[in-house]
C-alpha positions in Angstrom: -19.2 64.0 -4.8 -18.2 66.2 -1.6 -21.4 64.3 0.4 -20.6 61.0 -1.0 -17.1 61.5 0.5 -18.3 62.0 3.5 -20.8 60.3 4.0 -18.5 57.3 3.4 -15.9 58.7 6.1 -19.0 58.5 8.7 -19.8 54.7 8.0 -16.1 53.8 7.7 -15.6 55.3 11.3 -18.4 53.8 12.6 -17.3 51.0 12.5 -14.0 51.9 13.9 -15.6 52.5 17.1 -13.3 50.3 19.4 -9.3 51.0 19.0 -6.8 49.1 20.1 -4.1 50.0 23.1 -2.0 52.6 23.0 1.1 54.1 24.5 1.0 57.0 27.3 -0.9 58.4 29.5 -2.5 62.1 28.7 -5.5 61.8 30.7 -8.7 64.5 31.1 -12.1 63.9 33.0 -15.5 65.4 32.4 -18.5 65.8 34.1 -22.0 66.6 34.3 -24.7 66.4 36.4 -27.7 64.0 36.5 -30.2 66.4 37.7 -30.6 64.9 41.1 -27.6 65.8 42.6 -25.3 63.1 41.7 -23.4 63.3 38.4 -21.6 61.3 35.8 -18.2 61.5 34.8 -16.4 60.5 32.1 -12.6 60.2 32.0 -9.4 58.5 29.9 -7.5 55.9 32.4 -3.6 56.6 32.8 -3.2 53.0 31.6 -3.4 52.5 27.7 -6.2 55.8 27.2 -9.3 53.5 28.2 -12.2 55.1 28.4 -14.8 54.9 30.6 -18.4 56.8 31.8 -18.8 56.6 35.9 -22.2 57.6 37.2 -22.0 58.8 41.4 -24.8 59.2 43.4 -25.6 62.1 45.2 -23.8 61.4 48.3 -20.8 60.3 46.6 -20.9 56.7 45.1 -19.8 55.0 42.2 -22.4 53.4 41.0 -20.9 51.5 38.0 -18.3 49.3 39.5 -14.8 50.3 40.5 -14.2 51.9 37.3 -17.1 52.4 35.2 -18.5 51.5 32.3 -15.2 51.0 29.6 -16.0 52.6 26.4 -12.9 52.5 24.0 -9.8 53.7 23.8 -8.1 56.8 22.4 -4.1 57.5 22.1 -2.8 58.8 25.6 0.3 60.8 23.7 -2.3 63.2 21.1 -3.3 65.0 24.8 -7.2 64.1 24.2 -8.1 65.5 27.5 -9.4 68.3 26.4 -11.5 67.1 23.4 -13.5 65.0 25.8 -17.5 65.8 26.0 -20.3 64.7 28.2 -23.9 65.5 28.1 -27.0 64.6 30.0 -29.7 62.6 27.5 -32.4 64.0 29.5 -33.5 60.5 30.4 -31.1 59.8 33.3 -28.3 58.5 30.9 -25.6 60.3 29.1 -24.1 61.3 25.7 -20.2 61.1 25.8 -17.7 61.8 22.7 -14.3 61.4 22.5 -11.2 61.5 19.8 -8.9 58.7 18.4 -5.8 60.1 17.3 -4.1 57.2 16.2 -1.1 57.3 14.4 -2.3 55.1 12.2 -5.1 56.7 10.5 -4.9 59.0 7.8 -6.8 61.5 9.8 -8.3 61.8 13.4 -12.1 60.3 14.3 -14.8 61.1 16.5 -17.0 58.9 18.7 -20.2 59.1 20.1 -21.8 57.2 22.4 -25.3 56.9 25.1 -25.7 55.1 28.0 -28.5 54.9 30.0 -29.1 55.4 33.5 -28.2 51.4 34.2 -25.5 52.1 32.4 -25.9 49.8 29.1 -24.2 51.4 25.8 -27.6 52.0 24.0 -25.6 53.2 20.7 -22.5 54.4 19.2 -21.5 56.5 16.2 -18.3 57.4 14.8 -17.5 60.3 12.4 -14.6 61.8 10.9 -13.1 64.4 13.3 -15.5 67.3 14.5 -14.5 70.6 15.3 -17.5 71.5 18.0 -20.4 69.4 19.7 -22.8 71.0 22.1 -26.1 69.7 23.9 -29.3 70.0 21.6 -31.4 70.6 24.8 -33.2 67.4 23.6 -31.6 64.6 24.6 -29.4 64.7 21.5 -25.8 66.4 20.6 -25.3 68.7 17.9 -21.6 68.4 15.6 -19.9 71.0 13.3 -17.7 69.9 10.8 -15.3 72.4 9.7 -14.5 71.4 5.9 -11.1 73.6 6.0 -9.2 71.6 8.3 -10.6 68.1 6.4 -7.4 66.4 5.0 -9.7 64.0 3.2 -9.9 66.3 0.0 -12.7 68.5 0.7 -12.6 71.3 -0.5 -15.3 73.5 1.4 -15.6 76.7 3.3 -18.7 76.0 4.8 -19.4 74.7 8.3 -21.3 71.4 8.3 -23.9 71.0 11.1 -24.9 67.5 12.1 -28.0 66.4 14.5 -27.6 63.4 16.4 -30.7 62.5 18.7 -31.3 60.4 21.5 -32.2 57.5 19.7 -28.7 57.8 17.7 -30.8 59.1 14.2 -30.1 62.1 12.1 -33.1 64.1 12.0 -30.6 66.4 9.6 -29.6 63.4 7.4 -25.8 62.5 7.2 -25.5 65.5 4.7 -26.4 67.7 7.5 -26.9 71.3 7.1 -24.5 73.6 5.2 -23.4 77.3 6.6 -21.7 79.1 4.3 -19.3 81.6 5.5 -16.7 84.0 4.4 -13.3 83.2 2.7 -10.9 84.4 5.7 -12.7 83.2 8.8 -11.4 82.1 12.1 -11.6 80.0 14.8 -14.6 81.6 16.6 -17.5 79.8 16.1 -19.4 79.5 19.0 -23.3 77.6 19.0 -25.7 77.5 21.3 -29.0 75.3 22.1 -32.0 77.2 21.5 -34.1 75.1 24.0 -36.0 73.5 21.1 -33.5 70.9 19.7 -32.6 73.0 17.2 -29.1 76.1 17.7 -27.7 79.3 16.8 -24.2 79.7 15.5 -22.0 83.0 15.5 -19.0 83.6 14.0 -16.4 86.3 13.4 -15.1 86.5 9.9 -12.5 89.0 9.0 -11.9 90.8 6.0 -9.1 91.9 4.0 -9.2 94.6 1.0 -9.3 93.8 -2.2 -6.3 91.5 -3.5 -4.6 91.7 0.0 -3.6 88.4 1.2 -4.0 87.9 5.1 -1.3 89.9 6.9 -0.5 92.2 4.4 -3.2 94.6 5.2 -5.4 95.3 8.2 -8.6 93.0 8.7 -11.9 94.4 9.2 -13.9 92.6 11.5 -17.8 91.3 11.5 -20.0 89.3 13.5 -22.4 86.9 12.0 -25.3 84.6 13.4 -27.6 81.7 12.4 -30.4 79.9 13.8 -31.3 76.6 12.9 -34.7 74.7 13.3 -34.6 70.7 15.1 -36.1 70.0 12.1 -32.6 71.4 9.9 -34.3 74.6 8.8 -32.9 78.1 8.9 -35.0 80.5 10.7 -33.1 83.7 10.2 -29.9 84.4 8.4 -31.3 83.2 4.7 -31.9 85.4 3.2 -28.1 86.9 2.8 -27.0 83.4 2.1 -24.3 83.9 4.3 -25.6 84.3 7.4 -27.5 87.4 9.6 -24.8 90.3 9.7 -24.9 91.1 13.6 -22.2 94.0 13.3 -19.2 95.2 10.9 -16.7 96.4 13.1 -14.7 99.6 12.7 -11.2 98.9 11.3 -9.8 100.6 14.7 -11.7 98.1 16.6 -10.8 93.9 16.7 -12.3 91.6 18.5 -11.4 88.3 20.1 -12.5 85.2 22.8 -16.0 85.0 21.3 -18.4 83.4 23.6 -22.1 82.3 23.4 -25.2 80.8 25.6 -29.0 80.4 25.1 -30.6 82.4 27.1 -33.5 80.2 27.6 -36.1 81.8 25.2 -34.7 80.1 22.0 -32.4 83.6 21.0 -28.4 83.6 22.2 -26.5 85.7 24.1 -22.6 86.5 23.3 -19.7 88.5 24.8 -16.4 89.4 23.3 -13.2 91.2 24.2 -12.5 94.2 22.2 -10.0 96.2 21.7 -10.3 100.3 20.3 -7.3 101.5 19.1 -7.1 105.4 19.3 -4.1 107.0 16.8 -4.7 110.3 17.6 -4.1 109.5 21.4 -1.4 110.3 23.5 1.4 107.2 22.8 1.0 104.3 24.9 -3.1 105.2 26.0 -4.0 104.3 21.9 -5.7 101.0 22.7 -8.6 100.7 25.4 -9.5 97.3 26.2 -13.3 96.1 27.1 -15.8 93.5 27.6 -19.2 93.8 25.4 -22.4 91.8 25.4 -25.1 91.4 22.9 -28.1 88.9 22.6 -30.1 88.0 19.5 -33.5 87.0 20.2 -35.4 83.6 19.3 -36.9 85.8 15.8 -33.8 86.7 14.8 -33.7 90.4 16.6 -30.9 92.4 17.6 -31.4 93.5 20.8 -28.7 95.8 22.0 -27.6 99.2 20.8 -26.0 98.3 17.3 -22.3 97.6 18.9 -23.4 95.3 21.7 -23.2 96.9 25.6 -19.6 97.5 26.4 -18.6 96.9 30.5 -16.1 100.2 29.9 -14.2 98.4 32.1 -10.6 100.6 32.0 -13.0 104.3 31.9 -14.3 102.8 35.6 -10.6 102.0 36.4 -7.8 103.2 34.0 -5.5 100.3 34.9 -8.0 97.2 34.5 -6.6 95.3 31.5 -10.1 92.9 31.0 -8.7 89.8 28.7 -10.8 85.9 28.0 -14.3 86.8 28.7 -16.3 83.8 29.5 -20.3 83.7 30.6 -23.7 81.9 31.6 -27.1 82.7 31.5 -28.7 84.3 34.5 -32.1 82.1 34.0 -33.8 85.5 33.4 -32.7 86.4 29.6 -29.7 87.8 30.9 -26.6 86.4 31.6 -23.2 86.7 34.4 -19.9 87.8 32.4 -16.5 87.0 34.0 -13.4 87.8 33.0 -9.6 87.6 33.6 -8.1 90.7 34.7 -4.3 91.6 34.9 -4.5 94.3 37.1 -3.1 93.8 40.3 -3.7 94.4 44.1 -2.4 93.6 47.2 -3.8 90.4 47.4 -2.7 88.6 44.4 -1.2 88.4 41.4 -4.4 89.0 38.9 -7.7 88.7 39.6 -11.2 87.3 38.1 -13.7 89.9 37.6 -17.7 90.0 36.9 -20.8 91.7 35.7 -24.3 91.2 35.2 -26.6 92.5 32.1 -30.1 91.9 32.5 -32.5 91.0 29.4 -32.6 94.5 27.9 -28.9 95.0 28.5 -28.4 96.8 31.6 -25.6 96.3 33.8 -26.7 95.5 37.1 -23.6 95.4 39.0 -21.5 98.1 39.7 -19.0 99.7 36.8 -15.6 98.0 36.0 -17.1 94.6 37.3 -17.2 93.2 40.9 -14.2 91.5 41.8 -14.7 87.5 42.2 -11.5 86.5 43.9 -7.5 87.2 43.7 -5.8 84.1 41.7 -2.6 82.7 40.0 -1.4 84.6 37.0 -3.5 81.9 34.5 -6.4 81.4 37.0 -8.2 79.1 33.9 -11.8 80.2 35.2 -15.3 78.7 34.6 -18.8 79.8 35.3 -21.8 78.1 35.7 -25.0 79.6 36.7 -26.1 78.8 40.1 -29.9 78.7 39.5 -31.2 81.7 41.4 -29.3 84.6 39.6 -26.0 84.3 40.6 -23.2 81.7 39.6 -20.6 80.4 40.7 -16.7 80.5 39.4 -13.5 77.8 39.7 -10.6 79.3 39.0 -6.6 78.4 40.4 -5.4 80.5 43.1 -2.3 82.8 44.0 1.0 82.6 43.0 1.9 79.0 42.1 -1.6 78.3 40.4 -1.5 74.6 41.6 -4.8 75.5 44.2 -8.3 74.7 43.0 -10.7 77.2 44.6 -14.5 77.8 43.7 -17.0 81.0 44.9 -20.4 81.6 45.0 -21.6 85.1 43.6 -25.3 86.1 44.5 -27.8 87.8 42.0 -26.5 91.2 43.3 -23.3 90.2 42.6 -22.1 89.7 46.3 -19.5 87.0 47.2 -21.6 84.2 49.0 -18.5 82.3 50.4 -15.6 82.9 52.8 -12.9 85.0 51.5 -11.1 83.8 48.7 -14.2 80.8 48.2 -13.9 77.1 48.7 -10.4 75.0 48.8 -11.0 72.2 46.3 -7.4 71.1 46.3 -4.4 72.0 47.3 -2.0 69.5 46.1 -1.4 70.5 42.5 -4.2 70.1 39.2 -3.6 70.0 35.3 -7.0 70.6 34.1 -10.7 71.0 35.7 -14.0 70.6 34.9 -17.4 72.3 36.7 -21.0 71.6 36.2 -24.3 72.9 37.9 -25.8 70.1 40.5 -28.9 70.9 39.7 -29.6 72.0 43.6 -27.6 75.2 43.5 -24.2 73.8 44.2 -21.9 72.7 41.8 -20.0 69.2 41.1 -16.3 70.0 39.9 -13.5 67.2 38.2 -9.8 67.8 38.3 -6.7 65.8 37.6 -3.5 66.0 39.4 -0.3 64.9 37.9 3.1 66.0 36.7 1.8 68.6 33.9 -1.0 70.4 32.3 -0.8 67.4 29.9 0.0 64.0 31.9 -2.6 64.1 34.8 -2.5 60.6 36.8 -5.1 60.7 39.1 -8.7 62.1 38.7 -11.0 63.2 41.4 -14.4 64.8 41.6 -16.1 66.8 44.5 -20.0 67.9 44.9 -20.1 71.6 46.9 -23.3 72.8 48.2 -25.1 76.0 47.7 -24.1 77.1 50.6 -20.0 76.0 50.2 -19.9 73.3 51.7 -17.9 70.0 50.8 -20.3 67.0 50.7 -18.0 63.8 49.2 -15.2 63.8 52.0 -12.5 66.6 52.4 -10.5 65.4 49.3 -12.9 64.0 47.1 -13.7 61.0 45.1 -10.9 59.3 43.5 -12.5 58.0 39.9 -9.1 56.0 38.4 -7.9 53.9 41.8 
């Protein structure tokens, strides 16, 4: 009965697939590159939430007509612009997905959609709402359904995992591919390609004693993980039923801001904030916070010392206070770890800070992280590897917030660019987007507008590997 359900909700949606108007104008852009330098970008007009997919050439033009190609329409008053997606197919073209959050409909949908490199809508799909999507490395997209927060009736703790390839099939069937998992679990999942069109999953799930509702009594914590097959087969993790066990924390230690990425060899690698609480300490140094990596290899083994490597951030510096780790693969099976740091210095506010682990879990830079840049109290970072070791990081800068800067760290974890990196903007920006260029550099969206939620105007830039701005001083304006 639960498939039939939903497999009816994915046909009914599908053909749903083109909304009509609505009100507002909550806005968001994506991009991605196309692998020669140019990009496409995908973004939801101020006027009536239209939706289009703009490919730009690699010296900075738009390629598809003033606007793009127009895709459908979502409501501009559910703030969609962060639930947009955009992926390359591999084939020139690109995957895009968006949400409708009509008021109308008894619960939100997801689209899909490919278009090629002429920019011709090749297929769409619509599903009931998805919790994640990532690339399948492919061509293809990978969803997961999360049956708790399905209003249809569902009643089902597991995560469903659907494959949607380039040609718009379900080499996992419209059933998909069942995960069970624990009875308390949380908002963590994290999945990751595994190079082969198949992913890994990890998850936290915390655990509460026996007949202790949530809250009442103190959650232990444990990681789990999963890898899936492109052909919908588990390849380690069955045998528990529930998943491989990665690690059962301590009940003095919780974790938080789960992060994963393939590191290129079919296994995953994942970082976490975690927090040690001490009792027997002297009051106010009971909790030390940290940043710890692990990685899980393509058969299924744990590679790091049983808890992960921790940075031990705050025993290199006693007043670091490491919070939000986020990460990309090194291209050499290990991986760059930034995170946002409260401390503060002379020169700003916060800061962002970074390490590097190589394959076997050695930290390469030196302890308590390199310091990336001095930004805004909320600097909203992102990472992408640069290629060649390195990466490079967005984040706002100083006081106000409203200035977009990138930098450039090398592969010993040297800042490449002028102090303080590359201006982007300084006007004022609600949300931002980076992607690799494919040639080292980087090609970065923004939107600028009266709030975080309500951007009017969406721009994209395309800096160098060596920092410098190559589509004009301010950009390229996608919604003239």
């Amino acid at each position: 009965m639960k498939t039939s359900i939903f497999i009816l909700a994915v046909m009914l949606f599908g053909l749903l697939l083109t909304g009509c108007p609505h009100n507002g104008s909550s806005y968001g852009v994506r991009v991605i590159s196309d692998g020669s330098g140019g990009a496409f970008a995908f973004y939801q007009d101020k006027s009536g939430g239209s939706l289009y997919v703009q490919k730009i050439s690699a010296d900075g033009k738009l390629l598809w007509g003033e606007k793009g190609v127009l895709l459908g329409e979502s409501d501009g008053k559910a703030y969609s612009y962060s639930m947009l997606n955009i992926f390359s197919d591999n084939s020139g073209g690109a995957i895009v997905a968006w949400p409708d959050l009509a008021e109308k409909q008894f619960r939100p949908a997801s689209h899909l959609a490919r278009v090629d490199a002429e920019g011709d809508i090749l297929w769409q799909r619509g599903f009931i709402y998805f919790e994640q999507i990532i690339s399948d490395s492919s061509g293809g997209v990978i969803l997961a359904f999360d049956y708790n927060t399905d209003i249809s009736g569902i009643d089902n703790k597991d995560l469903l995992l659907v494959r949607v390839d380039a040609q718009g099939d379900y080499p996992w069937s419209l059933q998909g591919v069942s995960v069970p998992r624990g009875e308390y679990k949380d908002s963590t999942l994290q999945m990751a390609p595994d190079g082969s069109g198949g992913m890994v999953a990890v998850w936290k799930e915390s655990h509460y004693p026996a007949g202790a509702a949530p809250g009442e009594a103190k959650a232990a914590d444990s990681l789990f993980a999963r890898r899936i097959s492109a052909d919908g087969k588990f390849l380690w993790g069955e045998e528990s039923g529930a998943g491989m066990k990665v690690l059962d924390f301590p009940k003095n230690i919780w974790i938080d801001s789960l992060k994963a990425v393939e590191d290129s060899d079919g296994g995953v690698i994942m970082t976490w904030f975690q927090v040690t609480e001490d009792p027997t300490a002297e009051a106010g140094h009971r909790q030390t916070w940290d940043v710890v990596v692990q990685k899980i290899d393509a058969d299924g083994n744990i590679l790091r010392q049983p808890g992960g490597t921790p940075f031990e951030i705050t025993k290199a510096d006693p007043i670091a206070a490491p919070m939000e780790p986020s990460l990309a693969g090194d291209g050499a099976g290990g991986a760059i770890v930034i995170w946002r740091d409260m401390r503060r210095d002379a020169d700003g506010e916060a800061s962002i800070y970074a390490q590097r682990a190589d394959e076997h879990g050695n930290l390469l830079w030196q302890a308590g992280g390199v310091k990336v840049a001095s930004t805004s109290l909320n600097p909203r970072p992102m990472i992408v590897s640069d290629g060649a070791g390195g990466a490079i990081v967005s984040y706002s800068f100083q006081e106000d917030g409203k200035m977009l800067h990138v930098q450039k760290l090398d592969s010993s974890g040297r800042t490449a660019w002028q102090e303080n990196g590359v201006s982007i903007t300084e006007s004022g920006f609600s949300s931002h987007y980076i992607s690799s260029d494919g040639q080292g550099g980087i090609v970065i969206s923004w939107g600028i507008g009266k709030g975080t939620f309500s951007p009017e105007k969406a721009y994209l830039q395309r800096v160098s590997a060596d920092g410098r701005l190559l589509w004009g001083e301010n950009g390229i304006r996608l919604n003239n």
